[in-house]
N, C-alpha and C positions, 0 to 999 in steps of 0.2 A: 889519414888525416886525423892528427892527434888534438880534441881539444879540452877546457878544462873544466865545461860542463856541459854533459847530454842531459838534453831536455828531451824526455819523452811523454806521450799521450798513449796508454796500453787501450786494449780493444774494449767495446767499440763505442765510438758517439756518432760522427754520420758518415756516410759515405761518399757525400758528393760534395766537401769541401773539408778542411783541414778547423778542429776547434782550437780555437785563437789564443787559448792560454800562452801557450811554449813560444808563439809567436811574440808576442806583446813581450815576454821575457826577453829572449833573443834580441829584441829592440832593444830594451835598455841594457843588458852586457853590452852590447854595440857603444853603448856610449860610456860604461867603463873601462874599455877596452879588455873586457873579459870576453876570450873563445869560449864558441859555442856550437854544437851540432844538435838539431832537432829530428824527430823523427816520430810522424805517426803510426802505430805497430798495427793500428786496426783495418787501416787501408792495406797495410803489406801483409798481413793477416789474411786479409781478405783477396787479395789477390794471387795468393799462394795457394790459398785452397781452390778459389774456386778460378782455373786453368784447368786446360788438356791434360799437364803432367799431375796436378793437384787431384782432382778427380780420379784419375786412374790410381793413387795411392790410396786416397780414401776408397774407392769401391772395394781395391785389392785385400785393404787390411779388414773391409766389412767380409768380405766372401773366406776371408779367410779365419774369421771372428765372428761369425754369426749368430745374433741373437737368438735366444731357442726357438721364441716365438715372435713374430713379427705381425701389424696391421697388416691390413688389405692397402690399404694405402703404399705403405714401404712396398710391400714385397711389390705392388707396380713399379716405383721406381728403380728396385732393383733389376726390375726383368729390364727395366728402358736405362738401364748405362751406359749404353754403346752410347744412345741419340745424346743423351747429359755430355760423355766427355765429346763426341766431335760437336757439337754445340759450342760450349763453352766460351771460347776463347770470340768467337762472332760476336756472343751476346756482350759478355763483356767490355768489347774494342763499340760496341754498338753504344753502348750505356754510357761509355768516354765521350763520345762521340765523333770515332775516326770511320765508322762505317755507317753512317745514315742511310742508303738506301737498303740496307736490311731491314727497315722497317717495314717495307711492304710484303715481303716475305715472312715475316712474324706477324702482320695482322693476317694474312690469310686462315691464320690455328692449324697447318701443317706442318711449320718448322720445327715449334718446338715440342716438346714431350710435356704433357699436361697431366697432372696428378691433382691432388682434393684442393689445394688454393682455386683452381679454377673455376672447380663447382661454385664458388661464389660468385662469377661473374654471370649475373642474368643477365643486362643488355649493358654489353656497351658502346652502343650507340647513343643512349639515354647520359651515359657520363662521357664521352669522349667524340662525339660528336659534333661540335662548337672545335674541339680541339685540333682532330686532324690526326693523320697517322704515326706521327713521330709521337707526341704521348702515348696514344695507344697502345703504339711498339713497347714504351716505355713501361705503362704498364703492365702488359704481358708478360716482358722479359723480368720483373721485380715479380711478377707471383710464379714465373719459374723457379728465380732463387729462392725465394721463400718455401716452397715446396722441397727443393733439397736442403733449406734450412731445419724445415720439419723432418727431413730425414735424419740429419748431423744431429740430430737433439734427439730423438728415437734409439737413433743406434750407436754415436760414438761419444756424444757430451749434453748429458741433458740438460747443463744452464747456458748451451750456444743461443746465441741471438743478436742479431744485424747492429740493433743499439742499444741492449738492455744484458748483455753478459754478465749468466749468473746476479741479474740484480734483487732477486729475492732474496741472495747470501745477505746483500749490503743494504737494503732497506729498514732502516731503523733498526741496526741489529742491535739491539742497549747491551749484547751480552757478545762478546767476541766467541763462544765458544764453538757457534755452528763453522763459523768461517776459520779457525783454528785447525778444526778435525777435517774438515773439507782439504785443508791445504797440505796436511799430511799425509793424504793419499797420493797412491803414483800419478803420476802427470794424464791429463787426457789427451786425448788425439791432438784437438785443437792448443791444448798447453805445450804441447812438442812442438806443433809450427811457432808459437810464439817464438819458445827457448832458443828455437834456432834463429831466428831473424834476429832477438836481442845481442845473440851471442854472436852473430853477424857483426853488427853495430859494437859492441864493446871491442871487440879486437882491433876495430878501426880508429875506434874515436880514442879508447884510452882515456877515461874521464877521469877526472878528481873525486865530482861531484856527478851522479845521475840524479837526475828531478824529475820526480813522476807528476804529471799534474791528474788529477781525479777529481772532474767536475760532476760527474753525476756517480750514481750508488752500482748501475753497472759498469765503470770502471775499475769498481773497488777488489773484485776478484783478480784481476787479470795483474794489476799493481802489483797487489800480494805478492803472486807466483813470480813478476821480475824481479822485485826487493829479496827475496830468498833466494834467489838465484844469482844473482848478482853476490849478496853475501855470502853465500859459499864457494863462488869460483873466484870474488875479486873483494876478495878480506880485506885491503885496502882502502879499496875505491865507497866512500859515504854515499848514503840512499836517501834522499829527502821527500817528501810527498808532503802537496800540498791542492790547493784548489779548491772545488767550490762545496766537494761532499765534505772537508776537512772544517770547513767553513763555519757552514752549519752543525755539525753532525759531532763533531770530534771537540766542543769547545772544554767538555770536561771530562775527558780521554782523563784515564789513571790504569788500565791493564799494562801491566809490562811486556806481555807477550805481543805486541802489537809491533815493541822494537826488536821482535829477530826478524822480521821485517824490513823495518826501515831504521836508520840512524835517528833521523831528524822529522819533526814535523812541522809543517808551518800554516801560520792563520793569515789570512784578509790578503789583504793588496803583495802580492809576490819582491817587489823590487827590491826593500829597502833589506827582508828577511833572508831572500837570496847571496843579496848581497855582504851581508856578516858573515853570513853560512861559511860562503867563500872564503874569507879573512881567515877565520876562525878554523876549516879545516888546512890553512897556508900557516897559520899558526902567529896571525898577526892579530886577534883577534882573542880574547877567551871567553867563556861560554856564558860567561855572567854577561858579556856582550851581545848577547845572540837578541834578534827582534822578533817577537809574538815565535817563540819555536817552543815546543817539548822535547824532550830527548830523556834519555836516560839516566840517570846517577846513582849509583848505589843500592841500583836494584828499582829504585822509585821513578816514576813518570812524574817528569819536574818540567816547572813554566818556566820559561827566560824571556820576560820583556824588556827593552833595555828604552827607558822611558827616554833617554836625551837623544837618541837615534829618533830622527824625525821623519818622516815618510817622504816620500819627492811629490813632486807637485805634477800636477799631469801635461804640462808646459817639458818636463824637464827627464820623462820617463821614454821620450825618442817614439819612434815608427815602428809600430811592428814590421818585424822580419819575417817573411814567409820562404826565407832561402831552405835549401834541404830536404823541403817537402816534395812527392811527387804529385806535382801539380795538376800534369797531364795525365796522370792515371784514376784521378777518380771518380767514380761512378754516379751519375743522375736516376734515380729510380723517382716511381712515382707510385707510391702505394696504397693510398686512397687518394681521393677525386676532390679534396676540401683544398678550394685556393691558395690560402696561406700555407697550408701544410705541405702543399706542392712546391711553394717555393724553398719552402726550408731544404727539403731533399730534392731538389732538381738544381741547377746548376752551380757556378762556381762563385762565388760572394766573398770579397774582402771586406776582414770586419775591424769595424772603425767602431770608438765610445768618443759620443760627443764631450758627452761630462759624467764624470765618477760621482753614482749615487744618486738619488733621487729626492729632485727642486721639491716634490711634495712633501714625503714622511712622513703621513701620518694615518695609511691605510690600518687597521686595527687589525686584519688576516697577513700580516705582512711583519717581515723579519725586521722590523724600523731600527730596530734598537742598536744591532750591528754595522759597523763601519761600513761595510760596502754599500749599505744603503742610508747610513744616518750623515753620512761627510760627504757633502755635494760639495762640486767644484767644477765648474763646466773650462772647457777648453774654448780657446780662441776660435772663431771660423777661421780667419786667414792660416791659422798654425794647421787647422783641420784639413783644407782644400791642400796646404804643402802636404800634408802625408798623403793625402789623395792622391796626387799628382807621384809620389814618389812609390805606392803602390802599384800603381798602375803601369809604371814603368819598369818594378820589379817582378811583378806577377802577368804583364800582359792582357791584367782582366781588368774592367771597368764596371763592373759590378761594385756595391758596397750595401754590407748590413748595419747598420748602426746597433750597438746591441748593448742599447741604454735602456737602465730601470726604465726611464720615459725622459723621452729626449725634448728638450725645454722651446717651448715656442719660437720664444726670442732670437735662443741660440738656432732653430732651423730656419727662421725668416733670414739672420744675419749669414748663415750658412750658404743659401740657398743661391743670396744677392751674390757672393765670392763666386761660389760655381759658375754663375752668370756673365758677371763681369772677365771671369777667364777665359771664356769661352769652351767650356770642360765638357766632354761631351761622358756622363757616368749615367747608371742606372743605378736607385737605393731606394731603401725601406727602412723604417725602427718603431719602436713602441711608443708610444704616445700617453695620455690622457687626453680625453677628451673634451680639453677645455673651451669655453667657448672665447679664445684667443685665435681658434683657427675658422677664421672669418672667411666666407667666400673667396676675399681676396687673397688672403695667405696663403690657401690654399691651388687656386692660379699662381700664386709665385711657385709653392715648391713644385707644382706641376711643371712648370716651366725649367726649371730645374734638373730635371729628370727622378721626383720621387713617383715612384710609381703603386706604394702601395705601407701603410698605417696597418698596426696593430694594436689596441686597448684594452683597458679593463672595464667591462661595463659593469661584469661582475652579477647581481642581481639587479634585473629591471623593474624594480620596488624602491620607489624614493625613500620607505623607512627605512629598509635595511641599506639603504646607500650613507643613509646620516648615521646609519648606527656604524658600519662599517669607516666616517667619515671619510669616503670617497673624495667627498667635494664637488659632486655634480649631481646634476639631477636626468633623470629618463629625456626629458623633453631638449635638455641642452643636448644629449647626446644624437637624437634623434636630428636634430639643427645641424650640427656640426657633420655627424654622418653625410647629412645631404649636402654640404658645400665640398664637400673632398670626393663625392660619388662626384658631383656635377664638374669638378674640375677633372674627372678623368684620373682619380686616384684611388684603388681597391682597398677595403675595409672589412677588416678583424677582429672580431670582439672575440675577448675570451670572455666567459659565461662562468659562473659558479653558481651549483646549488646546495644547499644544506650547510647554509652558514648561522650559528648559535641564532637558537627562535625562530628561525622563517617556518613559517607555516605550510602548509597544504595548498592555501587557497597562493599564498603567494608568489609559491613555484609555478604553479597554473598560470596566474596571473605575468609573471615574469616572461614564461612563453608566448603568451599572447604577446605583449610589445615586440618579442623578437620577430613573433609570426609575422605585426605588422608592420616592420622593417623592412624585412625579406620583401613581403607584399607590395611596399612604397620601394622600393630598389636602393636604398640608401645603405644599404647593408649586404656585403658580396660575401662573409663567410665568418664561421663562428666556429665554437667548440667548448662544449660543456666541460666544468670539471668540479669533481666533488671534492668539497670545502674539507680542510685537514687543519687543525689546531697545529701551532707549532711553538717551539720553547721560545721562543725569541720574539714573538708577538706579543702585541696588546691585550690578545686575546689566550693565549697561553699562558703570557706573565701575570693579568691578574681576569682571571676564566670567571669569577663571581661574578664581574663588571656587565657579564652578558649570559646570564644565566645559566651558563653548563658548567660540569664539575670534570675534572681531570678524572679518568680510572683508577691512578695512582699515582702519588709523589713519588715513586721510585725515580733513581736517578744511574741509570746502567753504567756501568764501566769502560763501556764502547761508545758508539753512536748514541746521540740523543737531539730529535728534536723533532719528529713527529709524536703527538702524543691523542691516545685514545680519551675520546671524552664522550659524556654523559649530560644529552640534550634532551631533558623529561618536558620541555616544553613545543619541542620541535615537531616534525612530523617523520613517518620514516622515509630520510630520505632515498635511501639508495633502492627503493622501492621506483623509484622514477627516473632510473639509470636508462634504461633501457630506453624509452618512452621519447625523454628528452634529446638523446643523440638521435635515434630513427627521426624523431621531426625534423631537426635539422638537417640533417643529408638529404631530406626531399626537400625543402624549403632551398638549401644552395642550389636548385635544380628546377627550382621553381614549380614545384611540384607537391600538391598538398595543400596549398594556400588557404585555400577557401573549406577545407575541410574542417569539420569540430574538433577541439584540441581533445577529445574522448577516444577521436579514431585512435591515438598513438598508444593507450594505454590497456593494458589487460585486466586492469582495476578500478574501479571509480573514482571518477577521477571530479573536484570541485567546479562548476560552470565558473568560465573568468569573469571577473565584476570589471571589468577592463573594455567602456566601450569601445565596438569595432570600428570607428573612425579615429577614436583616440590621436595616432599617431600624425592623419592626415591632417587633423585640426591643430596638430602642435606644428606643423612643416606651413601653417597658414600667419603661422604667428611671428611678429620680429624681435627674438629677446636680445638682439644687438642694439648695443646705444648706437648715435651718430657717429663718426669719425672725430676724434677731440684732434684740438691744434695742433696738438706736439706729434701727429702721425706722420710716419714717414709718407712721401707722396712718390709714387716710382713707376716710368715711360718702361714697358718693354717690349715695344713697338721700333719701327725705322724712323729715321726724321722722313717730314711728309713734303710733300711736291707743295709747294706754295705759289697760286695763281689769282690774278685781282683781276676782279670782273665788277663792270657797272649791272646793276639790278633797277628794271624799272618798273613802277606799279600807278597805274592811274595818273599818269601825269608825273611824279614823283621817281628821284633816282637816288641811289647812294650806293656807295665804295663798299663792294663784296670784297671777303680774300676766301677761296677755296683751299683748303690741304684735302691733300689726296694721298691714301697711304697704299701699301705693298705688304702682306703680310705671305705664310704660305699657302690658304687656302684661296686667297682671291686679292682683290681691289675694292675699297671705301672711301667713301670722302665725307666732310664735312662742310658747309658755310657759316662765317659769322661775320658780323661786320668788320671791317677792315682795319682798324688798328688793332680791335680784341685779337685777330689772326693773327696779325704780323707777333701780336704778342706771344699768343698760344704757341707760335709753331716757334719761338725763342724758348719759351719754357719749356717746350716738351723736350727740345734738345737737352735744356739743362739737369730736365728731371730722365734723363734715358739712364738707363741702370749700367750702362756702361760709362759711368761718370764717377769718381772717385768720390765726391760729394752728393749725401742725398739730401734733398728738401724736406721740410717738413709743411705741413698743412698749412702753419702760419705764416713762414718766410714766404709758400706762393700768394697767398692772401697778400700780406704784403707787398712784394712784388706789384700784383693787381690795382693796388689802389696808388703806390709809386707813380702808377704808369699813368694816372690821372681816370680811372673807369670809377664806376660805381658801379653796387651790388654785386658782389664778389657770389655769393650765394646763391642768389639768381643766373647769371652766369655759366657756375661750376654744377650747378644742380639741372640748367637745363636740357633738351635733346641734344647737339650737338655736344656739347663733353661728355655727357651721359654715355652716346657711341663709342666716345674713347674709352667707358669708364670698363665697359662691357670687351673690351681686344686688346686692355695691355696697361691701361691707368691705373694704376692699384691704387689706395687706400690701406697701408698697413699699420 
């Protein structure tokens, strides 16, 4: 099957779903009518080695290749090769998951062969207890692999890693010359599985054009190794590399040596760049044409933007395509116990971008300046629920990650009502901010919906550094908002940073404390620290004076650029608190620790928090939401209700009841009101049911309301009986 461009992903990013670059490409050739064949190498990678026949070669060439000196660790795993290869293929088909009841034989801790990952496992009952055997299993069988991963890295390729390959070569290398002499050497074990799977794929596809995508710094190794390979056996056929390390990292790329590599390189949004590319290597096209690429000329690494070539619009760049992949073969692993991190690596998730870029823009730790995040453009819901719909039908999975900068309120209120009105039956997640746009009842909607789980940046829980940082939110709004998306049944993620320009000592402390008292209030199911990095493309990298630290050096590398070391004489030491602040949190997701002094965590003195201990409880007391304004949409997501009139008598005195009586899943309710306000109600609730092409707003039912000849519309909609409805299905958005 010949086509005229292979789009590949080299090893590794995850294992248990396909990374969407190649895909979302693939979609838009589709709609130029340009073939295409994709292929992740990291999952067939990984599937070649670790097999019955796979193992048995790797053992073969370690016994016959033997390090002089070996751990204690290896040489156990060596003595247990027999149990690794007839293992193997179990665990594997298990991890897919075509063999579930192997899980009970793997919690028992006699099936598999257990080496030094395991010593880490003190109780797991304490983490996987709530869970059930099938995680568990899950678990087990990922610190199996990891443990012959410690092997593969010991003895045959010391930069192997599940999803960081070789990425210390490609982590801010400013200087290409480590990963030059690297690549000049003979091939490693794992570089001959690749060679042969690529050279697999080229004799079939016959491309024009191969597209490496290289979204993260340990892909950038394995790239390498195809683009050389590729130019030596298929002189021919152009090599392009592009993505998200290229993105960032490569904007002011001048080594030449980078193109016996690659032909082409390309920046930001794939589509329009690709698409020249193509032209241009058919020869319809010349190079003064090319969009955001470098290539070569004359010895010199030269830019070609071709400014009248205009990028597509995200309406007009098609459905990712996830044909080609093997979809059924990849892996669920579960390698720590942190919620959201479970999810990333445990099942299969199609990913959908609601809108390119981010509605904010003006985080000062954040790459603002560049296109992927300075050119926001949100996508239609209805055009979104179509790809969903045609996903779903081409992958079989009803999973979906959204995997936006932060996906726009509006656009997931609007989103949510299509899902609804379709009657879609999906499971999703995306990144958020945590505006206070997501009101109790928003959050009932995307519940309802099938979102099942937010992730944010809360960043530092210090209102200063949130304004310094201009986050745009405060501790207390987050704290709000957390609890109306806990209370609707939706899991929540913060990501956490510490040691951002100036935070203090006391602040870090203090930051913790709010997390502690989250975790404590349950408004907050899981988190994860990460220490703060300057980067070129930020506020805080472009002008670093603005926030009191100095860059190490203007230097400006020839390769990679865009982590940069800096010099924060007013800070504290952060990375002194590394430790400290992840161990609290693994026990706080586990509810464990709570009540304890934030001193127990640290092996240094640590500042007492100035952060009283009710703090958070008194902010969960408070309403920083205005009233509902007019123009809010008003929306039923309830059944129409059984309408029944009854006389009510009191002391002598009667008058015309109407009862509705409703049906939901957990039971039976009903309401009384007087008799024409019912007959009314149970009119409008029809017309406000979200399965109605028309939604209401606040004011047209007000309206309505007094049309009808009633009075006090507020009194009314404010009282118990609507109030019941407002609490099972009436939103307010």
């Amino acid at each position: 099957m010949s086509a005229t461009v292979f789009l590949l992903t080299p090893p590794f990013t995850q294992l248990n779903t396909p990374y969407p670059a190649t895909a979302y490409l693939k979609g838009f050739l589709n709609t130029r009518n340009i073939s295409s064949f994709q292929a992740d190498l990291g999952i067939e990678v990984t599937l070649a080695l670790f097999s019955n026949a796979g193992l048995q070669a790797l053992f073969n060439h370690i016994n016959n290749h033997k390090p002089e000196t070996v751990s204690e660790n290896i040489a156990r795993i060596i003595a247990l090769q027999e149990d690794y290869i007839t293992t193997i293929d179990d665990v594997i088909s298990f991890l897919q998951g075509h063999n579930p009841t192997l899980a009970h034989r793997i919690c028992k801790r006699d099936f598999l062969p257990e080496a030094s990952r395991f010593a880490q496992l003190e109780d797991l009952d304490w983490a996987f207890g709530s869970m059930g055997t099938q995680d568990k299993g899950k678990h087990l069988s990922t610190m199996y692999l990891e443990d012959l991963s410690d092997f593969i890295r010991e003895c045959v390729d010391e930069h192997f890693g599940f999803s960081r390959y070789a990425e210390k070569l490609g982590r801010s290398a400013n200087s290409f010359d480590e990963l030059y002499n690297e690549l000049k050497k003979e091939y490693t074990y794992i570089d001959h599985l690749l060679i042969d799977i690529l050279q697999s794929h080229m004799q079939t596809v016959q491309p024009k054009l191969v597209a490496i995508s290289v979204p993260f710094p340990g892909n950038l190794y394995a790239s390498l190794r195809c683009g050389q390979w590729i130019k030596k056996h298929y002189p021919d056929v152009k090599v392009a590399m592009g993505g998200g390390f290229a993105n960032t990292e490569l904007r002011s790329l001048s080594d030449p040596r980078v193109f016996e590599f690659y032909d082409y390189i390309t920046l930001d949004d794939g589509e329009a760049p690709i698409e020249n590319l193509i032209h241009h290597i058919e020869g319809s096209k010349t190079k003064e044409e090319l969009k955001r690429t470098f290539t070569l000329v004359n010895g010199e690494v030269t830019y070609f933007n071709n400014k009248a070539c205009s990028d597509y619009k995200q309406g007009q760049v098609g459905t990712p395509d996830y044909r080609d992949f093997l979809l059924d073969k990849y892996i669920n692993a579960i390698e720590v116990v942190n919620p959201m991190h479970r999810m990333w690596s445990d099942g299969r998730w199609n990913k959908l971008t609601m809108a390119h870029g981010c509605y904010w823009g003006k985080c000062t730790f954040c790459d603002i300046s560049l296109d992927y995040i300075r050119l926001y453009e949100p996508i239609a819901a209805s055009l979104l629920v179509d790809r969903m719909e045609e996903l779903i039908g081409q992958t079989g999975q009803n999973g979906f990650h959204f995997v936006d900068e932060a996906a726009p309120p509006a656009l997931m209120r609007a989103l949510a009502l299509e899902i609804i009105k379709r009657k879609l039956v999906v499971s999703w997640w995306t990144n958020i901010r945590f505006e206070k746009s997501f009101t109790r009842d928003l959050c009932l909607l995307l519940k309802r919906s099938g979102c099942i789980a937010v992730s944010g940046g809360l960043e530092v829980a210090s209102d200063r550094l949130l304004e310094l940082i201009q986050k745009g939110i405060t501790v207390a709004q987050v704290a709000q908002v957390n609890r109306n998306f806990t209370e609707a049944g939706i899991m929540v993620h913060a990501y956490l940073m510490y040691g951002f320009p100036t935070q203090t000592a006391q602040e870090t402390i203090d930051s913790l404390e709010m997390i502690r008292q989250m975790f404590a209030a349950g408004i907050l199911q899981s988190a994860f620290w990460h220490l703060f990095t300057m980067t070129a493309h930020s506020p805080v990298g472009l002008q670093p004076e603005k926030f009191n630290v100095k860059k190490e050096n203007d230097t400006t590398g020839t390769f990679a650029n865009n982590d940069i070391v800096h010099i924060d004489e007013t800070g504290a030491d952060h990375e002194a608190f590394s430790y400290g602040l992840k161990k609290s949190l693994l026990n706080y997701m586990h509810g464990i620790g709570l009540e304890e002094p934030l001193q127990k965590w640290f092996d240094f003195k640590v500042p007492k928090t100035r952060v009283a201990p009710d703090h958070i409880q008194q902010v969960l007391t408070q309403d920083l939401y205005a009233a509902a304004k007019p123009s809010s949409k008003i929306v039923w997501l309830g059944r129409s209700p059984i309408v029944e009139h009854f006389t009510k008598s009191k002391k002598g005195n009667q008058w015309e009841m109407t009862e509705l009586s409703f049906q939901d899943k957990k039971g039976k309710f009903s309401i009384s009101v007087n008799r024409e306000q019912g007959n009314w109600l149970a009119d409008m609730l029809n017309k406000l049911s979200v399965s109605n092409p028309k939604t209401y707003t606040l004011q047209e039912v007000m309206d309505s309301y007094k049309e009808s000849g009633f009075e006090d519309f507020e009194l009314f909609w404010d009282n118990k009986p609507v109030n019941t409805l407002h609490k099972v299905g009436l939103l307010k958005l």
